[in-house]
FIFI-553966 format. One record per atom (N, C-alpha, C): x, y, z. Coordinates in steps of 0.001 Angstrom, whole numbers, plus 500000, padded with zeros to 6 digits. Example, Ala and Ser with C-alpha at 12.3 -4.5 7.8 and 13.67 -1.06 7.14 Angstrom:
<rs>
513190494310507800;512300495500507800;513200496700507800;512850497750507080;513670498940507140;512900500030507870;
</rs>
This chain:
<rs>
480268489012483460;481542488305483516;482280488701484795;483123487886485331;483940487753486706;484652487837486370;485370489535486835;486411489969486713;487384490542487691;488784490465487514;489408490610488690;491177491968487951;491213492543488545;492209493087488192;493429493275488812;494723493487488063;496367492842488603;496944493681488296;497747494363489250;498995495548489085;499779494547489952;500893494670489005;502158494057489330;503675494842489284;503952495536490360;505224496466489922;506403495664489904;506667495236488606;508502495253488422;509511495491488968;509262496410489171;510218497533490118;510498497280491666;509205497199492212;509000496999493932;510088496013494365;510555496822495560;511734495533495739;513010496050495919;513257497413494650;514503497146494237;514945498226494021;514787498857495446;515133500571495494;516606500798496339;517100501572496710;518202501492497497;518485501248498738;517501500627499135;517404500319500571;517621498643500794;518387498429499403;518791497314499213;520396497436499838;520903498080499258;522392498830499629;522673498941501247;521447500014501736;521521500671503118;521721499509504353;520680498650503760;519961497685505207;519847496384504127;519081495402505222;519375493921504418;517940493752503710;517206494768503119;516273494660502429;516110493233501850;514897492682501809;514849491190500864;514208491820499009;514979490602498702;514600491196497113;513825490075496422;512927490453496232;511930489875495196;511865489317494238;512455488585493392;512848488448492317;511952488421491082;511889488656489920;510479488828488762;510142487489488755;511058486536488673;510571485353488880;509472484483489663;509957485162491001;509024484629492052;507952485650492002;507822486868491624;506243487917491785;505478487090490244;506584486564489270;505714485539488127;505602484444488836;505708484055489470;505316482073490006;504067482500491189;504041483987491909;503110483947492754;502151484522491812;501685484907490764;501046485294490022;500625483934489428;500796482970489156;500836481579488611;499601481530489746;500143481438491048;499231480788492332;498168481512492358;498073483201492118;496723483753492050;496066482948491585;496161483162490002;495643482929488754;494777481495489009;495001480281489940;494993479317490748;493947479416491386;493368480053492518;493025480574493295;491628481486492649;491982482375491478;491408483202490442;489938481866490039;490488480581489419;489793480408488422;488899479496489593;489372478992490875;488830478663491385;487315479018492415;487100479975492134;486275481210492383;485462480993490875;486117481130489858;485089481289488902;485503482414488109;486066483088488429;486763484190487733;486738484303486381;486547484995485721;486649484929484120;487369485817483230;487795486509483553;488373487678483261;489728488226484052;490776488657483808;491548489632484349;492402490647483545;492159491538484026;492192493021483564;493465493390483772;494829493304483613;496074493585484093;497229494928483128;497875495154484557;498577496628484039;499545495879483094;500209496371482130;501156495783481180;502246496755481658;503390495749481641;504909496163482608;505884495492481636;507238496075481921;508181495448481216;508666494156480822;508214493539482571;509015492370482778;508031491391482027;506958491443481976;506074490654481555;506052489417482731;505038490291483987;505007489367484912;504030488269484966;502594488620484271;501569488176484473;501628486397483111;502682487412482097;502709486049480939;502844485076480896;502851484311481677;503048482832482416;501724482284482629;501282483045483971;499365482584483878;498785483235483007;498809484094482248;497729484167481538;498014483017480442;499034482619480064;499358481461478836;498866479798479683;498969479890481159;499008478848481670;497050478664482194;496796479584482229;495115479331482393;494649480295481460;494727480254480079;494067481254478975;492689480238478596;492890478558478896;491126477989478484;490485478756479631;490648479023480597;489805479424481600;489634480714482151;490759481740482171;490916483026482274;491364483516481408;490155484886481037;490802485631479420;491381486515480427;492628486990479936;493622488321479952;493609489250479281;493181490263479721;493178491748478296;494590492416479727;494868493223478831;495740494654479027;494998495761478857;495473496787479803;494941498435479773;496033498649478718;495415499534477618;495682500169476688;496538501075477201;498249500755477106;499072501635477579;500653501102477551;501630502103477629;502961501665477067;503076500559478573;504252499809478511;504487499117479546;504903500025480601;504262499812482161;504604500564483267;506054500440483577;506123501334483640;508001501756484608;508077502305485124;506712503187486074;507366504002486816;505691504480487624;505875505124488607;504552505313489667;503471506099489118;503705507035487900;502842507652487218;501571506428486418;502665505685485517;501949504292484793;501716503677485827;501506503523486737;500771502650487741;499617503316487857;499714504455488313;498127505332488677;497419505550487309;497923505720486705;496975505424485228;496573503948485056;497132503203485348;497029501595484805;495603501342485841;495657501874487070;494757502018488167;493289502436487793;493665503581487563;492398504466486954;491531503616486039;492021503041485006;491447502508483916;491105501352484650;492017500486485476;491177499280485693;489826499418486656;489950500280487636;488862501125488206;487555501390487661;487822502180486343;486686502260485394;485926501322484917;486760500422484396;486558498851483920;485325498107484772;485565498915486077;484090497743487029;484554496427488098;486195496458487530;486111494848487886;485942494946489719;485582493155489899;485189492959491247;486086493405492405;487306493529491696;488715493228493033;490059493653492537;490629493781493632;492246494540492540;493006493963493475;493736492886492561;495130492413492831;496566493207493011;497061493490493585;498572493876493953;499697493616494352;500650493386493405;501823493018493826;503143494457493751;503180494333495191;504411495871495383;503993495989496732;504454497445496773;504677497616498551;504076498654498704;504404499801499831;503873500609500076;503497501500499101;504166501858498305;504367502819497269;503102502545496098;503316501029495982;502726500895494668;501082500850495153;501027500643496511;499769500614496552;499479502223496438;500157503060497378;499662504468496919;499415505085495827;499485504411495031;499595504777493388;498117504316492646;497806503238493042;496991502215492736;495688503194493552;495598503567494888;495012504164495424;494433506012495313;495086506267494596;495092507777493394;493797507671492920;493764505927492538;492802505831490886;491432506118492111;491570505828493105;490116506287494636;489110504782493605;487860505111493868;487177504023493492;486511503227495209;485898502444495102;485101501548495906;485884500069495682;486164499536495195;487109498777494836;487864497770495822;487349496961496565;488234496491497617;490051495794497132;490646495739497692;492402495526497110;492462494322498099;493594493298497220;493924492615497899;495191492809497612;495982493212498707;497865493725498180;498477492793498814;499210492118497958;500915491634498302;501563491915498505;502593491561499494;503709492225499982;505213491888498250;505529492489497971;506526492223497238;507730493240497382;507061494187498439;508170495455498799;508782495288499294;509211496847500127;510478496841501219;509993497026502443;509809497790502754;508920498514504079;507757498759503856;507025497048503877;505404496595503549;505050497206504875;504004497910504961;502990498129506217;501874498012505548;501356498429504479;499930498316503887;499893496941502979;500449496244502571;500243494863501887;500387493923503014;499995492604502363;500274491457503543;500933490490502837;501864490152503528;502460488542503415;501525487460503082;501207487153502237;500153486555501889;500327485077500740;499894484061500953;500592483052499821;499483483498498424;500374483630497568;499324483719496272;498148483091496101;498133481606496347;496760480678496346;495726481656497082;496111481800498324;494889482166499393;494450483446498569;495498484304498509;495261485490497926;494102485644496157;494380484361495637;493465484667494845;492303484222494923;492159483258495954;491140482612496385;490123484187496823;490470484635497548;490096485645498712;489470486803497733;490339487013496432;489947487815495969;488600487649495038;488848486445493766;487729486018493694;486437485681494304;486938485595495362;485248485302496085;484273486455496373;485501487558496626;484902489167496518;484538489528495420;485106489282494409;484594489945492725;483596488663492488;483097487803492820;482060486616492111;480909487027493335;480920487725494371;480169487560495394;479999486725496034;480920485883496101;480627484377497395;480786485264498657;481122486308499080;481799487007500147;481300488412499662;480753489109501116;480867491047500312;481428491533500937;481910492624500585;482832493672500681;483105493401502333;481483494140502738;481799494345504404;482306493311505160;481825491768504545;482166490431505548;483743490204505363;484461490854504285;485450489989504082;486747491299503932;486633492490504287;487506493710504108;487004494757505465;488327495830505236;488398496548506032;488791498201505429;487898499466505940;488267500091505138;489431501109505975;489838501282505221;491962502006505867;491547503856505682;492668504088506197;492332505528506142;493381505840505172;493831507555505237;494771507858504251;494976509157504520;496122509892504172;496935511248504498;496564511826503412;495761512645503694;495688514189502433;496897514758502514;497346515447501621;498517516589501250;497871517613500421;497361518714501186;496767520214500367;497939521444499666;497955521493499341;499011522709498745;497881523718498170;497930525124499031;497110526391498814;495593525947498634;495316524869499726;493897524779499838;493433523473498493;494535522996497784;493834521862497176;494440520896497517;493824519490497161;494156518362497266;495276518037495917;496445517712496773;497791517343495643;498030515968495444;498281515109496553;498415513857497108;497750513349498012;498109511138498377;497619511101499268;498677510426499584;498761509826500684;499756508813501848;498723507726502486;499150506280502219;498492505281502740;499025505029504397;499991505096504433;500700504863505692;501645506196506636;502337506428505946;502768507527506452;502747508865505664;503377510061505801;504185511117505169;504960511720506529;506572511548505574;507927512432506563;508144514020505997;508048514662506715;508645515949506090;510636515914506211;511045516009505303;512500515760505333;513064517415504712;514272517277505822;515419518271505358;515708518461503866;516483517283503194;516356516718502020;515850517653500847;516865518747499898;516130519141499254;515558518879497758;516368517399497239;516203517096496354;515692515201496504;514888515180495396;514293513640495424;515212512275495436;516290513055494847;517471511406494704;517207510431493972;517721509218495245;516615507902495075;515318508088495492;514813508781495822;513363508618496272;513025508044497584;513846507445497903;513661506426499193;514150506922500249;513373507255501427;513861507558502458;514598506351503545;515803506576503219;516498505596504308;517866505967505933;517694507637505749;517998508416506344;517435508689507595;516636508553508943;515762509291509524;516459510442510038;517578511035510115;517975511900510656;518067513146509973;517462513135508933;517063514422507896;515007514401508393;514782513895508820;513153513954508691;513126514771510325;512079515588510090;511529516919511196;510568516158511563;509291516115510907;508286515544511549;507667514142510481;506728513356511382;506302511847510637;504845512348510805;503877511811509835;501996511669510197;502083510659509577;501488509745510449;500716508519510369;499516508108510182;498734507081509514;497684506450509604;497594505623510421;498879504494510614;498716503670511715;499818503364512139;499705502982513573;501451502386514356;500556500951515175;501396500124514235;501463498477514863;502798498361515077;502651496871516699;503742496619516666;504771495683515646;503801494862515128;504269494334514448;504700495502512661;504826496483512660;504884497022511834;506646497404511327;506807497615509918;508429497963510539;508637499610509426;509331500089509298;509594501247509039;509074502421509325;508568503689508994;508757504956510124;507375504800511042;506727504268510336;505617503601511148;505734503468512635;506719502095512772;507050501417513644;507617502192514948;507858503720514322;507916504652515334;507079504971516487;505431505304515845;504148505440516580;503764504642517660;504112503067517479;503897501807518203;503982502533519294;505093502426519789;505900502657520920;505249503929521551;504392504694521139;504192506027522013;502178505813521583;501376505036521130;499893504685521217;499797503788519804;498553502272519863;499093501560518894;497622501984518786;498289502464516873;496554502826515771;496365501602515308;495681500591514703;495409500310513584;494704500772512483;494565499405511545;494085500390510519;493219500431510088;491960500398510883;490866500954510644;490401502004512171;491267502123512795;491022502945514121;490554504342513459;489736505116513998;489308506467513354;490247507459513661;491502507385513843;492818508650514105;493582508545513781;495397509075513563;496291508833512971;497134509696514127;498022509696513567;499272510293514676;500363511388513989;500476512524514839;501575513388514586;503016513385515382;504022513004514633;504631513122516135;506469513845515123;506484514534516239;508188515653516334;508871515169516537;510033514904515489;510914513773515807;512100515387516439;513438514428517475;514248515128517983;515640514421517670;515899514232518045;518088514489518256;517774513540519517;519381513419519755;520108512532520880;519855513389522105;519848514529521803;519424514856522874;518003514927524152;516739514210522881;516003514233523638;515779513541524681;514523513857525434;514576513463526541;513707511703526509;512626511913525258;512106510418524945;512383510194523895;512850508734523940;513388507936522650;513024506388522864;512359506519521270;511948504875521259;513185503949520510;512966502892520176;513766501508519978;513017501124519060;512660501387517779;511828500269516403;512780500196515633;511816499377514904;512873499018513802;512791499459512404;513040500341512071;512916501648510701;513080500963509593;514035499653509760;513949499021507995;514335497612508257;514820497390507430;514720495259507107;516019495736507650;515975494743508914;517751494536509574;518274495482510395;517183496795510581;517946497646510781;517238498038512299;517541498867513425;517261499181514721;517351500335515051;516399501564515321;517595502785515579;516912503011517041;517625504141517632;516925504799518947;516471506320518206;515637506330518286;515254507991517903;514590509002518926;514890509948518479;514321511112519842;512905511677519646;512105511912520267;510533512191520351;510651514139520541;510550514102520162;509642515732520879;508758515974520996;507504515169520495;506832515677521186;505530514449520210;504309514445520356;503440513905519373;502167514133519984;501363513776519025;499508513782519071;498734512885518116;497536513040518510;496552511767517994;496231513256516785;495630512556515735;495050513040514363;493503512914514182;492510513637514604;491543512754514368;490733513023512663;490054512420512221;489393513229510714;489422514220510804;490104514824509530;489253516101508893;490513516850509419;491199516560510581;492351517795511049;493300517818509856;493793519379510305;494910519631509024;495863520176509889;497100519686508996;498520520046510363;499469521158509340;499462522016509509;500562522748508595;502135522244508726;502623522611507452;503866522177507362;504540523665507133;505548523746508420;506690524679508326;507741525039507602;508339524089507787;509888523618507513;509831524181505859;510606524892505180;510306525076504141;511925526013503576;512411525646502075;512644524408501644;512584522914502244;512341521838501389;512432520684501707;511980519756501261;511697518702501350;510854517219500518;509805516913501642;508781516723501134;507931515712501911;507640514039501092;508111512988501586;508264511628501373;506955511204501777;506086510263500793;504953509540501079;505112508094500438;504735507701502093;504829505967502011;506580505786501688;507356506220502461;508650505896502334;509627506370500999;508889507324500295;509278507989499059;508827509368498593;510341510138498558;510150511425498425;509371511782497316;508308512746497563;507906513206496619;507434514723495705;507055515039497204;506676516238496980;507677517690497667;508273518750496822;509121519622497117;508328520795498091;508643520993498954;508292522113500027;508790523087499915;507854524214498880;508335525119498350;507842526797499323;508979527437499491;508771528678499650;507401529534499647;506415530270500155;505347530573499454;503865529737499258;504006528517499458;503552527564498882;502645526891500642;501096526895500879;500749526437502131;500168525123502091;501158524208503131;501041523495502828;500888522538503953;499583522023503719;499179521363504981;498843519633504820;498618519088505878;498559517572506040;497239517412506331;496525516015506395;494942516296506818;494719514482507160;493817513803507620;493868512718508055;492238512649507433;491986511594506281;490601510860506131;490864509244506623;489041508914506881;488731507460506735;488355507176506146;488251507809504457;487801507829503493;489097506326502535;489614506039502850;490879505114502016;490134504119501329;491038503340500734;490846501905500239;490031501111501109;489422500337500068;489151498742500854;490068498024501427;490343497144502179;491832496680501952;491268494797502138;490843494066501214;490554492647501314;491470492138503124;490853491425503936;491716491003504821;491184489794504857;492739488624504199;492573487419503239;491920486090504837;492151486077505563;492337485431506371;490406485510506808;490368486637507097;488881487229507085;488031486627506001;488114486804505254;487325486700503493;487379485139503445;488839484560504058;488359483022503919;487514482121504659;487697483272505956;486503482165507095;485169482288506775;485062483517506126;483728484267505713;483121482760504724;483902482392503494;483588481825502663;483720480256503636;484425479837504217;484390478585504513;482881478693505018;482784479391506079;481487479285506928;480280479345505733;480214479964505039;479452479798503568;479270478355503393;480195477729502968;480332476962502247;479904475820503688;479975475733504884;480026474843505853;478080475041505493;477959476026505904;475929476319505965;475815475552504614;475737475633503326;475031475483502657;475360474138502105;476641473064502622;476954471762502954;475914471165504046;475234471664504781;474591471196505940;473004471268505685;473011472406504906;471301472365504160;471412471351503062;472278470521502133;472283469869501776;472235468534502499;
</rs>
């Protein structure tokens, strides 16, 4: 059976960086009507199955009621998600499950969560966040098109994806966390909102990748060597004060512009590990505080190319057109 699996965060969207800057907000409505267009896209592939996290809002209940002759819907056995823990569990299990492809709707965060569950698994993520760097703007149709064709095999893995790297976080020599896009070490000694919308509490940034087209702390890296994201390195770089002597111009959030000061930076290549000083403090991954920088406690950063699949929809569709053009022509 052709199966496809759907994490949908509720939540994504609607953190305080709504307040700060002109964040766009998502509404449950529209992450349910682009879930409609997967589901679209889903059966058109052939799809038979989808495996989805169960959430408050009840995002998915629309298509699964609106294509149930054609796509069965089960739920992971679990209370409704509310929060980044029930995501990485909801992950795990759909992981286990086998299915072909993993749907995502959220942002940076939720993919890091989703990405915990590790797996072979190629993702196709939606942007439904705030400071998207790892999802894409993507119309639901294409998106489920793209994905199905990966879980039915019209398309494989390698022709139609790209694999991303990701930020280890060791504490006393083990693996604690990971970071899809960034991790900030921040002044900051308590979690709050979670959301880093401050840069002038953050010491240092590590990156996976700096595009220009990228926007939040990311969008820092651009400006001083551009990674993408499958380049084999990542970036360290010392943030400074007004006083420094180099300062870039990105754009840190929706609406927003800053000048920030450099002190200093470097390329990351695999396998390096960067210790973290600064201590008390928070270290923020993927734009959200998480982890406390405790006294005593060694605690270092590390750069794999070990990450996610990451479906790249645009890719996966030429892949399949050209499919579909050859075996129109042998006919």
């Amino acid at each position: 059976m052709i199966s496809v699996g759907i994490i949908a965060n509720p939540s994504a969207g609607k953190d305080i960086r709504r307040l700060v800057a002109q964040g766009r907000v998502v509404s449950d409505q529209e992450k349910s009507n682009t879930l409609l267009r997967v589901y679209a896209g889903l059966r058109s592939m052939g799809v038979e199955r989808v495996f989805a996290m169960p959430e408050s809002s009840g995002l998915t209940y629309a298509a699964a009621r609106e294509f149930e002759g054609d796509i069965k819907t089960e739920y992971v056995q679990m209370p409704p998600a509310e929060h980044g823990g029930a995501t990485a569990r909801a992950a795990a299990a759909i992981v286990e499950d086998g299915v072909g492809c993993i749907v995502t709707l959220g942002g940076d965060g939720t993919n890091r969560n989703v990405a915990t569950a590790g797996g072979e698994i190629p993702m196709v993520a939606i942007s439904t966040g705030t400071n998207n760097v790892f999802p894409q703007m993507v119309e639901g149709t294409l998106a489920g098109i793209a994905a199905g064709a990966v879980a039915s095999g019209k398309v494989t893995r390698e022709e139609s994806s790209r694999r991303s790297k990701r930020l280890e976080i060791f504490i006393d020599g083990e693996l604690e966390d990971i970071a899809l896009v960034d991790a900030a070490v921040s002044k900051e000694l308590f979690a709050g909102t979670r959301a880093v919308w401050d840069l002038g509490t953050l010491t240092d940034v590590f990156l996976t990748r700096a595009e220009p087209a990228c926007i939040g702390i990311s969008a820092l890296g651009a400006h001083l060597k551009r990674v993408r994201l499958d380049d084999p390195e990542g970036m360290h770089i010392v943030l400074g004060d007004d006083r420094s002597e180099r300062k870039v111009l990105a754009p840190t959030g929706p609406g927003t512009v800053h000048e920030v000061g450099i002190t200093e930076w470097t390329t990351m290549d695999p396998d390096d590990r960067i210790t973290i000083e600064l201590k008390p403090g928070m270290l923020a991954l993927d734009g959200e505080r998480e982890i406390s920088l405790l006294p005593g406690k060694h605690i270092e950063i590390g750069l794999s190319v070990e990450g996610p699949w990451v479906v790249d929809v645009p890719r996966a569709l030429e892949a399949l057109a050209a499919r579909n053009v050859a075996m129109t022509n042998r006919s």
